[in-house]
C-alpha positions as CSV (number, residue, x, y, z in Angstrom):
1,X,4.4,-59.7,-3.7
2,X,3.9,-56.0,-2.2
3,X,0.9,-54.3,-2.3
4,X,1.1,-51.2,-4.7
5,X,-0.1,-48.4,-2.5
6,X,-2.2,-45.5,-3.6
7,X,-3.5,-41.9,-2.4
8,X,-5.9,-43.4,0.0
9,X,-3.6,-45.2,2.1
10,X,-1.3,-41.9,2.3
11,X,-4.2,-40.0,3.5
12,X,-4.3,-42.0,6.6
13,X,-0.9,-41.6,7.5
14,X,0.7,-39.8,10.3
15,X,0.1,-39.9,14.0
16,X,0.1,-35.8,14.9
17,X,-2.6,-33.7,15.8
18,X,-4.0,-30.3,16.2
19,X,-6.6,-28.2,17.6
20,X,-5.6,-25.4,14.8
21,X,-9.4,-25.3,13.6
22,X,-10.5,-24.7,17.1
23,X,-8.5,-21.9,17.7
24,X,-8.9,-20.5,14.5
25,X,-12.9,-20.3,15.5
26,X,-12.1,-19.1,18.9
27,X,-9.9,-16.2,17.6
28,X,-12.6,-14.8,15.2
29,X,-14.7,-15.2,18.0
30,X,-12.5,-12.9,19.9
31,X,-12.2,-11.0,16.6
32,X,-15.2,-9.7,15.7
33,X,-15.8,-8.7,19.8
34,X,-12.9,-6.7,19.9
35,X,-14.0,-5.4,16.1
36,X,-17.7,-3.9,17.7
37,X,-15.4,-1.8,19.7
38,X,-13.7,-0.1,17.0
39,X,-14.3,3.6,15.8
40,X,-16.5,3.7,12.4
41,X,-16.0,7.8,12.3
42,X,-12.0,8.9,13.2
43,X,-11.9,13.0,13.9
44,X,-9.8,15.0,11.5
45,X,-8.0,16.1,15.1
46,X,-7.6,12.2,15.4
47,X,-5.7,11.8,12.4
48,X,-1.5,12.1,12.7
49,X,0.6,13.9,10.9
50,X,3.9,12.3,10.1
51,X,6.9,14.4,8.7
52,X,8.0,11.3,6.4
53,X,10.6,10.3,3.7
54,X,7.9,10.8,1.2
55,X,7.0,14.7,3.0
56,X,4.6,16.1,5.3
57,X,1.6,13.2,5.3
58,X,-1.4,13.2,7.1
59,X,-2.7,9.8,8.1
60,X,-6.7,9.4,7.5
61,X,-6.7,5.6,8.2
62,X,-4.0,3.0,8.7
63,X,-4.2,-0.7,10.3
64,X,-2.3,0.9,12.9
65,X,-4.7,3.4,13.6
66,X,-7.4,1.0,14.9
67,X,-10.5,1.5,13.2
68,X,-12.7,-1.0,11.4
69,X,-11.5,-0.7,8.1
70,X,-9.3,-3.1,7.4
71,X,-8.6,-3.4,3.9
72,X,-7.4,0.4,2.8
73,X,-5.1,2.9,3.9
74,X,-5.6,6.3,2.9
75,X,-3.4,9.4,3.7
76,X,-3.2,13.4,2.6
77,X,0.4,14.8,0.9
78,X,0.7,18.0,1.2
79,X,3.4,19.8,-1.3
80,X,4.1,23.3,-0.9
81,X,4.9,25.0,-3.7
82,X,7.9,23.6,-5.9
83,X,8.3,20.9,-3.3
84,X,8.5,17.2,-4.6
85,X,7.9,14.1,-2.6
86,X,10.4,11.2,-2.1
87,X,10.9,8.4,-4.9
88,X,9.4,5.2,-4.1
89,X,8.1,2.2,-4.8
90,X,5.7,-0.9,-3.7
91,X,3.9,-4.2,-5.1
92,X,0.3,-2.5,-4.5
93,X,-1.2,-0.2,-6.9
94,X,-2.5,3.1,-5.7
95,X,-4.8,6.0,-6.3
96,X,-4.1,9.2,-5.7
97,X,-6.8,12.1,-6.2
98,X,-6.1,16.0,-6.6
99,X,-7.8,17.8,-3.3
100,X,-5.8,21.2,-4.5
101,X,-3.0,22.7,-6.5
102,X,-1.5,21.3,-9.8
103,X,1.5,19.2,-10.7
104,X,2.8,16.6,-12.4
105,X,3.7,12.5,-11.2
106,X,7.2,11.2,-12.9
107,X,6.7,7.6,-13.4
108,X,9.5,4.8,-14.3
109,X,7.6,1.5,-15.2
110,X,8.3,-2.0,-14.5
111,X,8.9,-4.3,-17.3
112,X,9.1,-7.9,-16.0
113,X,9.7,-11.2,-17.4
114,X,9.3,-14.8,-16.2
115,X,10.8,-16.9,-18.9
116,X,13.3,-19.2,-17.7
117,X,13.4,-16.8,-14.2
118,X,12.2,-13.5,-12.8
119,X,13.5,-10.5,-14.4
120,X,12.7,-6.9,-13.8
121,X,14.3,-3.8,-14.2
122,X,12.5,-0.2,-14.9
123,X,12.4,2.4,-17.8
124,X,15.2,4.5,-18.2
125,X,13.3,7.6,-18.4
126,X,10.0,8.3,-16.5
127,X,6.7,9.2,-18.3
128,X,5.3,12.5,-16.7
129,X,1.6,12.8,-15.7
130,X,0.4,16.3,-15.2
131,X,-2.5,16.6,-12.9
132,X,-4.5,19.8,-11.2
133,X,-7.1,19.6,-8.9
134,X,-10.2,17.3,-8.9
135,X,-7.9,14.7,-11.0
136,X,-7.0,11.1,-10.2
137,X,-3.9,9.3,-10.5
138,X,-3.4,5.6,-10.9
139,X,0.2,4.1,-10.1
140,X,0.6,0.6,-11.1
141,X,1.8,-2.5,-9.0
142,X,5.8,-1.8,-8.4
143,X,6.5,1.7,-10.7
144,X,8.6,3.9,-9.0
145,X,6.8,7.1,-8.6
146,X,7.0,10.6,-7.9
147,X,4.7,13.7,-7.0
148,X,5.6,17.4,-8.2
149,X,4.1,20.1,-6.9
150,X,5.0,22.5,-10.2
151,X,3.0,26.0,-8.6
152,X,5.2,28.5,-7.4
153,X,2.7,30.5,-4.9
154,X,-0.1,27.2,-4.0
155,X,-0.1,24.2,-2.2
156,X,-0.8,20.9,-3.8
157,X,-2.7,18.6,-1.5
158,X,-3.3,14.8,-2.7
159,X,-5.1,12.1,-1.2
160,X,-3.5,8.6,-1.4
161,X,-5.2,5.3,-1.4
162,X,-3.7,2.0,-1.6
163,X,-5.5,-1.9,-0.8
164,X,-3.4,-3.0,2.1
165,X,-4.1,-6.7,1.4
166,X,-1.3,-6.9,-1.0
167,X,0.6,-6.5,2.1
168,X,-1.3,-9.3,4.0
169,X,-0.8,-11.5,1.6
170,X,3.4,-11.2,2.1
171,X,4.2,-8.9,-0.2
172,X,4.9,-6.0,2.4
173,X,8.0,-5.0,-0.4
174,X,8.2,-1.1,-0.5
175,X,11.5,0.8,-1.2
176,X,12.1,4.0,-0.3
177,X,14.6,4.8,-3.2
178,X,14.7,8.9,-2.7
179,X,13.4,10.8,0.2
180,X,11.5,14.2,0.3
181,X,13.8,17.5,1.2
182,X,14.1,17.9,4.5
183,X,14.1,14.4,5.7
């Protein structure tokens, strides 16, 4: 007669092993040294400027640029006047607030499903948001978004700020589905 085996006997089966724990300790160990020599306070002469598909951007932090923050990313558009940004869109949500100037965001919404299978496809036609200075902007998870500065003589500047930890987590997705003239 054969035994009838249960949980406990798989838990004790296999023969490989790892020091995965160890290193794990060891890294964050490593981590948080190399973390005390990070910058808390980045110069405005520090931050890059990046001619980009989305426009002229200037970078106030981003995991690239080294400092201790490590969950945001935050940059300034800056839209001369009548100028649009590029068309895009990502699996993070973002903020966006009004520094300067007036304009409006076109945005075309996701509508998903998950019935039988993912489905997705986006409005149509965009709703408009207008804006003007010392407003903020939401953009949900995935809409495809737009920024219009609609002045004809001022700037419009905006300050963008998204979680980068939807990105850790493996969903980097961003399309870039129009660029900004000039690109």
């Amino acid at each position: 007669m054969s035994k009838i085996l249960d949980e406990r006997d798989f838990a004790h089966v296999g023969s490989k092993t790892a020091s995965l724990r160890v290193e794990d300790i060891a890294a964050s160990q490593e981590f948080r040294k190399m973390y005390e020599t990070l910058p808390n306070v980045v110069s405005a002469d520090e931050m890059p400027w990046e001619r980009s598909p989305d426009g002229l951007i200037k970078h106030l932090v981003h995991h690239k640029m080294n400092t201790r923050e490590r969950c945001v990313e935050a940059y300034m558009q800056f839209l001369k006047p009548g100028e649009r940004s590029g068309k895009h869109r990502h699996m993070w949500e973002e903020v966006l607030f009004c520094v300067e100037g007036s304009g409006y965001d076109l945005h075309w919404d996701l509508n998903f499903d998950c019935l039988d299978a993912f489905e997705w496809q986006w409005a149509n036609e965009p709703k408009k948001f207008t804006w003007e200075r010392g407003d903020f902007i939401y953009v949900p998870p995935f809409t495809i978004h737009q920024h219009f500065n609609d002045h004809a003589t001022s700037e419009a500047r905006l300050i963008v700020i998204s979680n980068r930890m939807v990105k850790e987590m493996g969903f980097d997705w961003f399309d870039q589905i129009e660029n900004a003239p000039g690109f």
